[in-house]
N, C-alpha and C positions, 0 to 999 in steps of 0.2 A: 525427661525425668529418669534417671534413674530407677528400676524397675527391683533392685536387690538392696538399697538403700533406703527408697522413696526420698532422696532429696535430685535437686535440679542441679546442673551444673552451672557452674558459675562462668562467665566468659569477662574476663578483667579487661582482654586486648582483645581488638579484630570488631570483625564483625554479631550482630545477634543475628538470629534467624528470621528476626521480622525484615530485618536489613536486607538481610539477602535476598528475600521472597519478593520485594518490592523491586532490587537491583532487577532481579530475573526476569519479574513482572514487565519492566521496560523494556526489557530484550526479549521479550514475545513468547513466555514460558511461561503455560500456567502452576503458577506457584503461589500456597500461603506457608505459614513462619512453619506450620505442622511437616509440610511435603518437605520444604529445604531441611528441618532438623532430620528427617528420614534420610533424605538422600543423602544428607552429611555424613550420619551413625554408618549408614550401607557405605558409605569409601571409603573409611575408616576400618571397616572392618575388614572389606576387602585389603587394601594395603594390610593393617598388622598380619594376617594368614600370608601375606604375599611375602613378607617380611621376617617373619617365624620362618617357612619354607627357605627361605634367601639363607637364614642361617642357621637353615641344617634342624629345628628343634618348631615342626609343622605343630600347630593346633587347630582342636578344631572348632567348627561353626559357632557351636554353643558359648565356649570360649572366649573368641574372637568379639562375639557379642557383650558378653560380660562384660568382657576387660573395655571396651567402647562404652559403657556406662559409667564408667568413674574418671571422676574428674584429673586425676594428676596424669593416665594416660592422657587425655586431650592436651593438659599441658609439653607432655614427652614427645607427641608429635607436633605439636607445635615449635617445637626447640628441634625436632629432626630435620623437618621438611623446609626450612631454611637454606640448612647444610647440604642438603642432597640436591636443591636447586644449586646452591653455587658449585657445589662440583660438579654439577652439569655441565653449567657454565664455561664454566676450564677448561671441561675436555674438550666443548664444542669450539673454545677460542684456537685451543690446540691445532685443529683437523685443517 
């Protein structure tokens, strides 16, 4: 939930967090839907601060956190981290 709007984020595509906690669950991690949304929000916020710094205009902690509670961020990394995998890609087919 969003903690500065009280409303919940919406996930249209992908996985939910109950999802994931049961995927993990099977591969020997103890996880419920609570832990996976935690762990999610925490590398989320780590990358955007990674990401800010990447380009030169660092924020901080508080911030980082914020901005990880509203939904059309989740959807802005969801449409990045796409891209940043396939030019991965390239450069590794490249080498």
């Amino acid at each position: 939930m969003s903690a500065s709007t009280g409303k919940y984020i919406t996930i249209e595509e992908g996985e939910d967090f109950r999802s994931i906690a049961t995927k993990m669950k099977s591969l020997g991690s103890k996880m419920n839907h609570a832990t996976a949304r935690n762990v999610t929000l925490l590398g989320m916020q780590k990358f955007l601060g990674n990401l800010a710094r990447e380009l030169n205009c660092p924020v901080d902690d508080e911030t980082c956190k914020r901005l990880t509670q509203q939904q059309h961020i989740h959807e802005l990394i969801g449409e990045i981290l796409p891209l940043i995998c396939d030019d991965m890609k390239e450069v590794k087919e490249k080498q």
